[in-house]
C-alpha positions as CSV (number, residue, x, y, z in Angstrom):
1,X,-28.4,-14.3,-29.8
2,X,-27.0,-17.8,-29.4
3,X,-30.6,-19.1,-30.1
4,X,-30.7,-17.2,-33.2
5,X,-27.6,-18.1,-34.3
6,X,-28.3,-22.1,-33.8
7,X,-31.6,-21.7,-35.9
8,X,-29.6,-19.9,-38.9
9,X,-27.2,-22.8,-39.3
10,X,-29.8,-25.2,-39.7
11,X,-31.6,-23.5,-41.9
12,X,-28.9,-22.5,-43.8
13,X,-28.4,-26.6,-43.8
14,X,-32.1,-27.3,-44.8
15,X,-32.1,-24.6,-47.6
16,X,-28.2,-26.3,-49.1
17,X,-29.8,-27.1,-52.3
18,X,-27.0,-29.1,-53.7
19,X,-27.7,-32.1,-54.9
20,X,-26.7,-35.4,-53.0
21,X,-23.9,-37.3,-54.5
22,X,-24.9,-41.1,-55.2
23,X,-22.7,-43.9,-53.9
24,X,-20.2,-44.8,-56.3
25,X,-18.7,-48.2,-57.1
26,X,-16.0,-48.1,-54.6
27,X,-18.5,-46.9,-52.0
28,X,-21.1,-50.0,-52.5
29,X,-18.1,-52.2,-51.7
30,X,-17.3,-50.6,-49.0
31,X,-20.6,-51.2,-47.9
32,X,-20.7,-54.6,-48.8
33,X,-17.9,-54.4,-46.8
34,X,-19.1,-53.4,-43.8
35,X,-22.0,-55.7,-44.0
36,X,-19.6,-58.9,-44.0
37,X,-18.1,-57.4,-40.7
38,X,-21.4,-57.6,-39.2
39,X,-21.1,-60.7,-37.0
40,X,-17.3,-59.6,-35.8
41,X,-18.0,-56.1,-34.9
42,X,-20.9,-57.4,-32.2
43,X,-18.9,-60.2,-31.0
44,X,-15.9,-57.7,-30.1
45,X,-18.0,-55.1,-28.9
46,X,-19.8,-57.9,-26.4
47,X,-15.9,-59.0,-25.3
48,X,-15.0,-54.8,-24.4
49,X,-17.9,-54.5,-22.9
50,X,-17.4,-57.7,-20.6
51,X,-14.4,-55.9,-19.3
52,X,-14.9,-53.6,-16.3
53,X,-13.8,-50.1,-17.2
54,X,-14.9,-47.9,-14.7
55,X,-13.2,-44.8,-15.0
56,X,-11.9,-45.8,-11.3
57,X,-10.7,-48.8,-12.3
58,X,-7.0,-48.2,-14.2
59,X,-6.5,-51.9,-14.7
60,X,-9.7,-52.7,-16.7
61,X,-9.7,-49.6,-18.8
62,X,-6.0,-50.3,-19.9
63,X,-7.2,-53.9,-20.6
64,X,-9.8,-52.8,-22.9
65,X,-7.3,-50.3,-24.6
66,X,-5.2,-53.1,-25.2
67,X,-8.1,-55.1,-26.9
68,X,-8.6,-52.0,-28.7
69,X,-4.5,-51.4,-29.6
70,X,-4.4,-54.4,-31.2
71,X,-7.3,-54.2,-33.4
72,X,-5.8,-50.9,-34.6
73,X,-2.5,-52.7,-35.5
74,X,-3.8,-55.7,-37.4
75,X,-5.2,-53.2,-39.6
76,X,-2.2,-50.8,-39.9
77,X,-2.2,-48.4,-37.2
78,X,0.5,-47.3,-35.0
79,X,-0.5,-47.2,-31.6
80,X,0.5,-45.1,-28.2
81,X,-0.5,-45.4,-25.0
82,X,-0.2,-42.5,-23.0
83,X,0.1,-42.8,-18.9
84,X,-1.0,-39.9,-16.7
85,X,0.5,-39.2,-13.6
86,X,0.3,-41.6,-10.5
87,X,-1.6,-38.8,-8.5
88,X,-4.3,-38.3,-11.3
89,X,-5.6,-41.7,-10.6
90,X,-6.3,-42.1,-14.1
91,X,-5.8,-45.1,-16.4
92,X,-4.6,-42.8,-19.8
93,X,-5.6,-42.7,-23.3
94,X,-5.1,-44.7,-26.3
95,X,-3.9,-43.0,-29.8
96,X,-4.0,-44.9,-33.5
97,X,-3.0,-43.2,-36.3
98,X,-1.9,-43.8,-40.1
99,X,0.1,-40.2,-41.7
100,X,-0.5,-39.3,-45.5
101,X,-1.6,-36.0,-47.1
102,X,-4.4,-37.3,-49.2
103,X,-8.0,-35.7,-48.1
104,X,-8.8,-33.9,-44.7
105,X,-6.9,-34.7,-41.8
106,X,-9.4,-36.1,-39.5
107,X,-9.8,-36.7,-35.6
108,X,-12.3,-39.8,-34.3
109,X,-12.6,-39.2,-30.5
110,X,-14.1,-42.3,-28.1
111,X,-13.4,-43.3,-24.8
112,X,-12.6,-46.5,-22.9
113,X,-14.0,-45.6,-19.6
114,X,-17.8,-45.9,-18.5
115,X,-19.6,-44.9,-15.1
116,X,-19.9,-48.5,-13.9
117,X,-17.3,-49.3,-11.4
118,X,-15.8,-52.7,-10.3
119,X,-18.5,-52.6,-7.6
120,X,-21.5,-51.7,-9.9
121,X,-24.1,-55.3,-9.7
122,X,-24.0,-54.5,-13.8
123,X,-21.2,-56.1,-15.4
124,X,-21.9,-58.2,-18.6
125,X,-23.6,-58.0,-21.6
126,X,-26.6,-59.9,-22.3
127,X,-28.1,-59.9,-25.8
128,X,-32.2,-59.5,-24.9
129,X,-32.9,-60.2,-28.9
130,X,-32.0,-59.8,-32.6
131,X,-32.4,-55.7,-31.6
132,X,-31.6,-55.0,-28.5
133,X,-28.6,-55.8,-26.0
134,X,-28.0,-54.5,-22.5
135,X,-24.7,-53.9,-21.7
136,X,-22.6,-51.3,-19.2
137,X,-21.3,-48.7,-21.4
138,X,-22.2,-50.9,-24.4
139,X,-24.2,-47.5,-26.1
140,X,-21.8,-45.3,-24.0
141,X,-20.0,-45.7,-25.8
142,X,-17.9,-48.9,-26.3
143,X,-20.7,-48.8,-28.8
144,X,-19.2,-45.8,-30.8
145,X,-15.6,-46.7,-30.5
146,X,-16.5,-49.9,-32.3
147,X,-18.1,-48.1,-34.9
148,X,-14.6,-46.2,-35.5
149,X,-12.7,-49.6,-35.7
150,X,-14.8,-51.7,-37.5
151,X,-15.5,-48.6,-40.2
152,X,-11.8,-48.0,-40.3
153,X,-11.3,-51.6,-40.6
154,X,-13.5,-52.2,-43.7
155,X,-11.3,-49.4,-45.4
156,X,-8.4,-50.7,-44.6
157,X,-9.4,-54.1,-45.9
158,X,-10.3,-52.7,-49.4
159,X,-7.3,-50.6,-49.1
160,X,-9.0,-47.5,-48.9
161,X,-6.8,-45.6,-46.3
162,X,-3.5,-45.8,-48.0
163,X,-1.8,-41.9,-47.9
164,X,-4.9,-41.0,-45.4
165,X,-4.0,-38.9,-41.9
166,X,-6.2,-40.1,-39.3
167,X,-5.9,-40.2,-35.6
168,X,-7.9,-42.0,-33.2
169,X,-8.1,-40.6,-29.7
170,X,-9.5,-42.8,-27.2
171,X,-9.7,-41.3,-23.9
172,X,-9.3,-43.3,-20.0
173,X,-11.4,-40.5,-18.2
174,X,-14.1,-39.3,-20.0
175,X,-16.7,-39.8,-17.2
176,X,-14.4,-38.7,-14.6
177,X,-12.2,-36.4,-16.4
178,X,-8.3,-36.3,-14.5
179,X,-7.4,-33.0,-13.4
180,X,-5.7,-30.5,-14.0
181,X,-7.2,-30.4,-17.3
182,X,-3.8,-29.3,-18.4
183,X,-1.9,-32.8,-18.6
184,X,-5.0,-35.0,-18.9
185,X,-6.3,-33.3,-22.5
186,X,-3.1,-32.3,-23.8
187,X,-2.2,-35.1,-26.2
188,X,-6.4,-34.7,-27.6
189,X,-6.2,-30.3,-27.6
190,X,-2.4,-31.2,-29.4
191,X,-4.5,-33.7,-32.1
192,X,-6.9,-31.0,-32.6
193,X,-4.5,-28.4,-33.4
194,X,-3.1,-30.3,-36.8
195,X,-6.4,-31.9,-37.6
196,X,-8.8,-30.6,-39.9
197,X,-11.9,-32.1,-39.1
198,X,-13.2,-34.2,-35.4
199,X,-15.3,-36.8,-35.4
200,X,-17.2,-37.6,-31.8
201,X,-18.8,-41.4,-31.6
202,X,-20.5,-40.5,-28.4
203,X,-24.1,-41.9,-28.2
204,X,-26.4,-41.3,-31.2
205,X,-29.9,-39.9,-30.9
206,X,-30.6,-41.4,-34.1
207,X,-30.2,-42.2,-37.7
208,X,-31.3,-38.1,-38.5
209,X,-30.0,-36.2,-35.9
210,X,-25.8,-35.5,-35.6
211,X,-24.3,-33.1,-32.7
212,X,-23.0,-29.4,-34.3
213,X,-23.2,-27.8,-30.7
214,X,-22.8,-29.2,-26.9
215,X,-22.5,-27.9,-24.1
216,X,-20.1,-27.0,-21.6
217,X,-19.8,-28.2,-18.1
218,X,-18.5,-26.9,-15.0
219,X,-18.4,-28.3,-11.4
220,X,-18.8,-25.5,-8.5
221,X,-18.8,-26.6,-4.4
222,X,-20.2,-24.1,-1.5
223,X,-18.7,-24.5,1.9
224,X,-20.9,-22.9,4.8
225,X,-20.0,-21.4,8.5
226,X,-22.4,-21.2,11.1
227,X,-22.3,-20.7,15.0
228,X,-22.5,-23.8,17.0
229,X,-24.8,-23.8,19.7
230,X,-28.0,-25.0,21.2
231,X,-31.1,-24.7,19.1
232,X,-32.8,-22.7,21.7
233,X,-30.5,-20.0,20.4
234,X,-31.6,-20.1,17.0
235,X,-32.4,-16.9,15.8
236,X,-30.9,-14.5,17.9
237,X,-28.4,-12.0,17.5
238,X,-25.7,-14.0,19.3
239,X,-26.5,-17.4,17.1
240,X,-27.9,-16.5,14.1
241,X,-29.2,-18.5,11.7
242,X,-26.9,-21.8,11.4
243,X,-24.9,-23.2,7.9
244,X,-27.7,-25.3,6.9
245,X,-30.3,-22.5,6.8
246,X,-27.8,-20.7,5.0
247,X,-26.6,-22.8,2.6
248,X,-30.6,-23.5,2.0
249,X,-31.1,-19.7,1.5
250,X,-27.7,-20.1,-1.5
251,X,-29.7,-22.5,-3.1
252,X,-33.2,-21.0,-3.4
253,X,-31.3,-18.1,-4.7
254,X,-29.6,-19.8,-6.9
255,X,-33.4,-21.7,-8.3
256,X,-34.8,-18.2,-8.6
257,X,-32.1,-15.8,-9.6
258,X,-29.8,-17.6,-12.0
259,X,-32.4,-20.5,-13.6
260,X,-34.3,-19.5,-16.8
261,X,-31.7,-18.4,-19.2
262,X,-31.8,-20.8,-22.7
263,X,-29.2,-23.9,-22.5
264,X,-27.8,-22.3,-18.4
265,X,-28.8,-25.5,-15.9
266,X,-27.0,-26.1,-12.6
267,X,-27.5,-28.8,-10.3
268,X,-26.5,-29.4,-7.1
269,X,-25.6,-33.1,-6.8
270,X,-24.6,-33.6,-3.0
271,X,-24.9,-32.1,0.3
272,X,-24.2,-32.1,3.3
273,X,-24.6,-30.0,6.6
274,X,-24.4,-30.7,10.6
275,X,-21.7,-30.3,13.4
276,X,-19.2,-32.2,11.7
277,X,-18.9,-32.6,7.5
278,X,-16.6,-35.1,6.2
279,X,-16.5,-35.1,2.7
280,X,-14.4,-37.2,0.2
281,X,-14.5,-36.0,-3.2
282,X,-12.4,-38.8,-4.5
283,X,-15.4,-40.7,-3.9
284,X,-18.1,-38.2,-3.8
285,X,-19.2,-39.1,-0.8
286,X,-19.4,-38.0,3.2
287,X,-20.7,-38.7,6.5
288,X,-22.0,-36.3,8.7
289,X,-22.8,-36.1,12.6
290,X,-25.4,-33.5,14.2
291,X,-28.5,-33.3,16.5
292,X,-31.6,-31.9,16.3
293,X,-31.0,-29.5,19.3
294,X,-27.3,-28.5,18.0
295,X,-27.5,-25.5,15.2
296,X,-25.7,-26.6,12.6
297,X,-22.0,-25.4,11.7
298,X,-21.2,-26.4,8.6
299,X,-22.9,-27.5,5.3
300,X,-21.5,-28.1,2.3
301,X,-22.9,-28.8,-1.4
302,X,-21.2,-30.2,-4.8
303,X,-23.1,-29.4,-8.3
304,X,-22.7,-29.2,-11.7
305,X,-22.8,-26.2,-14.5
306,X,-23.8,-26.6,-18.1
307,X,-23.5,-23.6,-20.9
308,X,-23.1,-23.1,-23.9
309,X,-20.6,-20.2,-24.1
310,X,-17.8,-18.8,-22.3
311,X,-19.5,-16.1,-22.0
312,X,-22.9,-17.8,-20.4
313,X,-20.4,-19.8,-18.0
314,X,-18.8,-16.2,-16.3
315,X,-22.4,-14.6,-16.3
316,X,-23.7,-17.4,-14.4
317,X,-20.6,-17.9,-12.3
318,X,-21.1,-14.1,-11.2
319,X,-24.4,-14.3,-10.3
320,X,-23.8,-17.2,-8.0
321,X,-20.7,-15.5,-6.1
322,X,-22.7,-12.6,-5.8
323,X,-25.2,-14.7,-4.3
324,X,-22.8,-16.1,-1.7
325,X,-21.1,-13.3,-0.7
326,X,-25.3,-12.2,1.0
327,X,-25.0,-14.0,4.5
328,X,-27.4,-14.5,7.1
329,X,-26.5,-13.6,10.3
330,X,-23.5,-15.6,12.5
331,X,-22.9,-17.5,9.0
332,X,-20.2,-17.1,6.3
333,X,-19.9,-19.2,2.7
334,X,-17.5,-19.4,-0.6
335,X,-18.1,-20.9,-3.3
336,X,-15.1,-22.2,-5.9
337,X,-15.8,-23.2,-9.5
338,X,-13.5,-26.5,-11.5
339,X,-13.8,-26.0,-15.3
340,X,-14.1,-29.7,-16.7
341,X,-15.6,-29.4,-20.3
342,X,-15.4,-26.2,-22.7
343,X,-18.3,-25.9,-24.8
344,X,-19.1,-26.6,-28.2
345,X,-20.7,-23.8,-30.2
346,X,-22.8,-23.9,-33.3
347,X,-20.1,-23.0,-36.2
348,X,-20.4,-22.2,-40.1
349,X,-18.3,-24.9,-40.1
350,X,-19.9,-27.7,-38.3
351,X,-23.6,-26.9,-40.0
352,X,-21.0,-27.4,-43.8
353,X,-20.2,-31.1,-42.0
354,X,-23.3,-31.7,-40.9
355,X,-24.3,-31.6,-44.7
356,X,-21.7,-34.1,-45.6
357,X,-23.0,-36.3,-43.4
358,X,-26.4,-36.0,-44.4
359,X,-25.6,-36.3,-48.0
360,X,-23.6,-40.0,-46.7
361,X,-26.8,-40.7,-44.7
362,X,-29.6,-40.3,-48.2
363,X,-27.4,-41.7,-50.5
364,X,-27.0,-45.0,-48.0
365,X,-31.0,-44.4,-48.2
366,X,-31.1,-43.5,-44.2
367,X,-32.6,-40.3,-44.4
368,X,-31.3,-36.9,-43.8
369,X,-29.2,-35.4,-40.8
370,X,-30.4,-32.4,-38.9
371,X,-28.3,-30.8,-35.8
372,X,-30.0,-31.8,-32.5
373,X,-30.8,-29.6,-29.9
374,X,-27.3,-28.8,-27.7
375,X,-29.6,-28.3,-24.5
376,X,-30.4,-32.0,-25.2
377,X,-26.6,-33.4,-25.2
378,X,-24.3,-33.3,-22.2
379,X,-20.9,-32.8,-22.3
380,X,-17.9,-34.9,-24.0
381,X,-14.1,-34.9,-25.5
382,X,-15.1,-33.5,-28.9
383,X,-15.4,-29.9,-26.6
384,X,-11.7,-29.6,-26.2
385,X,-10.3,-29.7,-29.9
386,X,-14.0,-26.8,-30.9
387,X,-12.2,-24.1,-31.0
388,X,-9.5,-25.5,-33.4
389,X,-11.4,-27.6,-35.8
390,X,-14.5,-28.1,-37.2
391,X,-16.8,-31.1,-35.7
392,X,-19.2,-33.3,-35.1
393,X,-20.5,-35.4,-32.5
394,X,-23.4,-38.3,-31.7
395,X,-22.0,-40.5,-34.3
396,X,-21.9,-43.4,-32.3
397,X,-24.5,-46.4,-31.7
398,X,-28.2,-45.9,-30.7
399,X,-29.4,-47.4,-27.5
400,X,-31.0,-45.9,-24.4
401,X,-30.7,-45.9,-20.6
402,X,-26.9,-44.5,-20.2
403,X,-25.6,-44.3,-17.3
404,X,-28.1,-46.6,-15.5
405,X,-28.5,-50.4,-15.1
406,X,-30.8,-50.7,-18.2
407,X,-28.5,-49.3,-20.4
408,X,-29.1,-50.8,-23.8
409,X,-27.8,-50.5,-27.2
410,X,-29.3,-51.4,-30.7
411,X,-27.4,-53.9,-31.9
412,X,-29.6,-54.0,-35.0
413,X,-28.6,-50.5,-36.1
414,X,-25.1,-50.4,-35.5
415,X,-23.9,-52.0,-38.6
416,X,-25.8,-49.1,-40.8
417,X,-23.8,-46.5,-38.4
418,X,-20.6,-48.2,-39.6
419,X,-21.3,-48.2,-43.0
420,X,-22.4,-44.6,-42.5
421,X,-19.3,-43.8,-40.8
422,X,-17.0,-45.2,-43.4
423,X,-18.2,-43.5,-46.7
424,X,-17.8,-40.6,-44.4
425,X,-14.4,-40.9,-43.6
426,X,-13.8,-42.3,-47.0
427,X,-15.1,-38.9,-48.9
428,X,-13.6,-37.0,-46.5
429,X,-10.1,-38.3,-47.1
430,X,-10.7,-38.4,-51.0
């Protein structure tokens, strides 16, 4: 059903046989605009990205929202930054915003934090040629909140976003979100609510493709019980069959029962299993001591879910309890699900964006936008405010390698994103 449902929205989007508007006058200059900005937008996004932000590191990602707040200011925008509790461990989230009533109300959701930490050996950004840059979190996606500033800021030169509404949401702990859920996406769910339209600048795929669907994601941890005891004992009645045999029997089941259904993965990320677990999931790591002639008494394993429905998330969550709850002998196991990211489902509403956007993208001469597969896209912020607004996502810079030491971003391309972006947001608050 949800397949069918994905492949009517885009081809209701390819058979829209409206024709594209052509760039007006104000529109070329705001692309003339945008091309003047070229040189500033890569020498600021080279400074952020210079500055650690590991989601782990509160310091650097405040630094870089300050380098960030004050961009917003010089150009109009009132600014808040917006703490989250000491326990969190979280840095917070930085909101711009400018009030009118002219056009749609829009939401542009970033964040400041990446996956490399203040221990990471990749720090800095290193421009490889005219094209291509590596960078930590340079594509993901200080790459994409730069495309929101400097697109904003060639409007707001031209005077383009006077009696606009448009917030700017620019979360601490994307990559690590801060639990409970609760405090740490209240202020972007509350944005949601009285916008009209969101606007992710995760990651692009490319100049055709634009987000209409992710998915959701889910963590989920098994704990195992088993008898300690010699290993000559294995087996037998009075021993049974140890935690790490059992936990290994969860996650075949798991591989054979639950896989196979369209857009459903699970992995499991870590485990661990012996006499004695210690696990620390501040760090998400553990030691563990055992022997080779001890059977093993406990085991434990940390994963992660990805859907695309509510509904797929329980269905799957059911099957793996059910799972669980079928121990071998002398063993015991439960298993306890964290929700982290709602999904993002295909709407009548996003596919109508999604044609704005590509009407922007063949009048700039780019080429149309299609929606790009949600099995495809992992999760991100834009999730929280789907069920309020209509959205898109993967509007941010092109590049490749995220979330590794040869992350790069395209450089070269990133000025045609902004101009993009900005006679977007300017027909959208016309």
């Amino acid at each position: 059903m949800i397949k069918f449902f994905y492949s009517f929205l885009l081809f209701t989007l390819v058979s829209f046989s409206a024709q594209a508007q052509k760039l007006n006058r104000t529109e070329r200059k705001i692309v003339d605009k945008v091309k003047s900005l070229d040189g500033s937008s890569l020498s600021f996004l080279e400074k952020v990205v210079n500055i650690n932000s590991g989601t782990l590191n509160l310091e650097g990602v405040k630094e870089v929202g300050t380098v960030f707040d004050q961009a917003f200011q010089e150009i109009g925008f009132q600014t808040q930054w917006i703490d989250m509790p000491a326990e969190m461990n979280r840095a917070g989230h930085l909101f711009a915003s400018i009030e009118g009533k002219k056009g749609k109300k829009l939401l542009l959701i970033g964040h400041l934090d990446t996956v490399f930490e203040e221990n990471s050996p990749f720090q800095t950004f290193e421009k490889i040629n005219d094209s291509i840059a590596y960078g930590p979190g340079a594509n993901d996606m200080k790459g994409g909140d730069v495309v929101v500033l400097y697109a904003l800021k060639a409007l707001a030169e031209l005077n383009l976003l006077k009696d606009s509404s448009i917030t700017v949401a620019f979360t601490g702990d994307e990559e690590s979100t801060g639990k409970p859920l609760s405090i740490s996406r209240k202020d972007l769910i509350e944005a949601g609510k009285k916008a009209d339209i969101a606007l992710g600048f995760e990651n692009a795929t490319g100049f055709s493709n634009a987000t209409i669907a992710r998915r959701g994601a889910s963590g989920w941890s098994v704990e195992v019980e088993g008898k300690r005891a010699h290993s000559s004992g294995v087996f037998n009645d009075r021993v049974g069959a140890g935690a790490i045999f059992e936990m290994s029997r969860i996650l075949n089941a798991f591989y054979e029962e639950v896989r196979g259904e369209e857009y459903l993965t699970f992995n499991p990320g870590t485990l661990l299993g012996g006499t004695f677990v210690d696990y620390n999931k501040q760090t998400s790591s553990g030691e563990v001591f055992g022997k080779t002639n001890v059977v093993a008494q406990k085991a434990i394993v940390n994963g992660g879910l990805r859907f695309i429905s509510e509904e797929q998330k329980e269905t799957a969550r059911a099957k793996m309890r059910e799972i669980v709850s079928k121990n071998l002998p002398q063993t015991s196991a439960t298993i306890n699900f964290t929700d982290s990211y709602p999904a993002m489902g295909p709407t009548e509403g996003n596919a109508a964006l999604l044609k704005k956007l590509s009407d922007v993208s063949e009048d700039l001469g780019f080429g149309a936008v299609s929606g790009y597969d949600p099995g495809r896209r992992g999760a991100a912020d834009i999730s929280f405010v789907a069920d309020y607004v209509d959205g898109l996502d993967g509007l941010g810079t092109m590049g490749k390698g995220a979330h590794t030491p040869q992350e790069t971003v395209n450089i070269k391309t990133m000025n045609a994103l902004i101009q993009r972006t900005a006679v977007l947001i300017y027909r959208l608050t016309r």
